[in-house]
C-alpha positions, 0 to 999 in steps of 0.5 A: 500500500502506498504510504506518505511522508512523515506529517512531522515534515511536511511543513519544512523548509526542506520538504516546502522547498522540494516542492516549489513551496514558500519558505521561511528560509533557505533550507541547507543540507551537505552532501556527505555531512555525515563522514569523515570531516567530523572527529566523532564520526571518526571515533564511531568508526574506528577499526568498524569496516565501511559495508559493516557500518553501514548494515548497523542500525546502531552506527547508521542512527548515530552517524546519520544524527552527528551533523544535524547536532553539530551544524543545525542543518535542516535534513540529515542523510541516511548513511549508506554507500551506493553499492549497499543495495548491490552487496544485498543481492549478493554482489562479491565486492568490497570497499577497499580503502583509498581505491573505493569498491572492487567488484569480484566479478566483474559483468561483461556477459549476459549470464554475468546478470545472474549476480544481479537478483531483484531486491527487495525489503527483506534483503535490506532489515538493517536499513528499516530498522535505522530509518524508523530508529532516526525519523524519531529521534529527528521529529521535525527535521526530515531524513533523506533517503539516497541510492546510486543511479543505475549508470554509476553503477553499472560503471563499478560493475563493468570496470571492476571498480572506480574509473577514470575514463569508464572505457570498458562501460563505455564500450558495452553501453555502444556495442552491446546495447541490448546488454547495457539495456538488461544491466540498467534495468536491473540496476533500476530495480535495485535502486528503486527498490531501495529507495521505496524501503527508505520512504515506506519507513518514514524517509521524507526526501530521497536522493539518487545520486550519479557519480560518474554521469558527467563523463556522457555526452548529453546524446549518449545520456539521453540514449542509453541512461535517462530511461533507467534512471526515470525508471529508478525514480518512477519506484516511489512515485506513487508515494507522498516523497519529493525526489532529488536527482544529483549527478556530478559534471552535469552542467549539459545534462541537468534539463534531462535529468530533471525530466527523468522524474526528479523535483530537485535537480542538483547543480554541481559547482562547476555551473552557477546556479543562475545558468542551471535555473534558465536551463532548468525552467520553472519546473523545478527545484535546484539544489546546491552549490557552493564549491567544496573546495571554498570552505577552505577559503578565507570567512570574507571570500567564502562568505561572499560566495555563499551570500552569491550562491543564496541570492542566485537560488532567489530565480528558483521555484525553490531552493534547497543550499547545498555543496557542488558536490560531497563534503571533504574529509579534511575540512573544518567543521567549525567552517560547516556550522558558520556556513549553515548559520549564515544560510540561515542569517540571509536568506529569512524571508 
């Protein structure tokens, strides 16, 4: 039975936002807020492998909750790894540190598909448990649901593991395409899947994320990934949860990817947010998108950056602040909770 986002939160800003609501003030989140940045998530996860901590519902809470305590940010993020759900099915890979995950087997052949089962609910307990764990403890702040697009996906499975060129997935996806097809759609459905299992447990928002997209042309992505990552998004549409579509490098294909089914369609840093409005339409929210790299600046020069970044988000039928991309490791928190307070300061309507 379809279910609808928690009553709690449905009055945010954030959620207001995703919808093209009126606001009190911009709504702010950071990608990867919950990571390595933070000295109390280091000392949660210490010696604690990546995939294990993301299947305990003890560790995803208490991650999940150390931003919104710390920066007073106004959505947490579940914790979770992209290729979570494929480790669910029963993908052999592995996290390995400073390389990223390493697939086993990689596919290359159709019978390679058989690693790639339906998921469903029962495959994932431990990500039930936490959702239901944090919406209570988060009352009134909205939790995000997230999960890896089909394409980044299939590039970790093709390749083996991260790639800079992604040249074997790029090679299946022009010269099998009735392979890439099979792949994506599966892909699909596994991600779809858990991003229903997020929302059913009282997820408000939720994100798919496409790491590696940007390396397509906006021809090839039209072609051979909008449908399944459409087809991804189509698995909660029918539940009362707005849906985020974030890639990185995107800046020509943001108008696609907002027609994919997304109402907020995320804006990486290397477009400003002005241009991705004017492409975009009123049709929907923006997210994002200040440079990562900024939060290392002198306050005076991040600051202007962020007063920019909030006026720009003005045009927009809504507005959600975020990163361009994911929060670095080494960054200052202190640097976090100021930017959020000054969200916060300017952007009161």
């Amino acid at each position: 039975m379809p279910t609808t986002a928690p009553t709690a939160t449905r009055q945010s800003d954030l959620v207001r936002a995703a919808r093209r609501e009126s606001v009190g003030r911009t709504p702010v989140w950071y990608m990867r807020q919950a990571g390595r940045s933070l000295p109390e998530y280091r000392a949660v996860r210490d010696g604690i492998p990546m995939l294990e901590s993301c299947m305990r519902p003890d560790l995803v809470t208490e991650i999940t909750l150390q931003p919104v305590r710390r920066h007073g940010v106004d959505a947490a993020i579940f914790f979770s790894d992209i290729v979570v759900p494929l480790k669910a099915v029963g993908v052999d890979l592995d996290i390995v540190a400073g390389v990223g995950p390493v697939i086993a087997r990689p596919i290359r052949r159709a019978e390679d598909l058989d690693q790639l089962p339906p998921l469903t609910p029962q495959h994932v307990p431990y990500v039930t448990e936490a959702v239901r764990s944090l919406v209570a403890e988060l009352g009134e702040t909205p939790l995000i649901g997230f999960a890896g697009a089909p394409f980044t996906l299939a590039s970790y499975l093709v390749e083996g593991g991260p790639s800079k060129h992604h040249e074997k997935t790029k090679a299946l996806m022009h010269g099998d395409p009735e392979l890439w097809n099979a792949l994506c759609a599966r892909l699909a459905q596994i991600s779809g899947a858990f991003l229903r299992a997020q929302a059913e447990a009282g997820a408000s928002v939720v994100q798919l994320f496409d790491s590696w997209v940007g390396a397509l042309s906006r021809a090839d992505y039209t072609a051979y990934v909008q449908r399944h990552s459409a087809a991804a998004l189509a698995a909660v549409s029918d539940l009362d949860v707005p849906t985020i579509h974030f890639g990185v490098g995107t800046g020509e294909l943001l108008r696609p990817m907002g027609e994919a089914g997304a109402d907020v369609v995320g804006v990486d840093y290397r477009v400003s947010l002005s241009d991705a409005i004017r492409r975009l339409g009123p049709s929907y929210a923006v997210q994002g998108n200040l440079d990562p790299a900024l939060l290392f600046a002198p306050w005076p020069v991040l600051e202007r950056h962020v007063r920019r970044i909030v006026e720009e988000g003005r045009d927009a039928p809504g507005h959600i602040f975020n990163l361009g991309h994911g929060v670095l490791p080494s960054v200052d928190p202190e640097v976090l909770t100021r930017v959020t307070e000054l969200v916060h300061e300017v952007s009161v309507r």
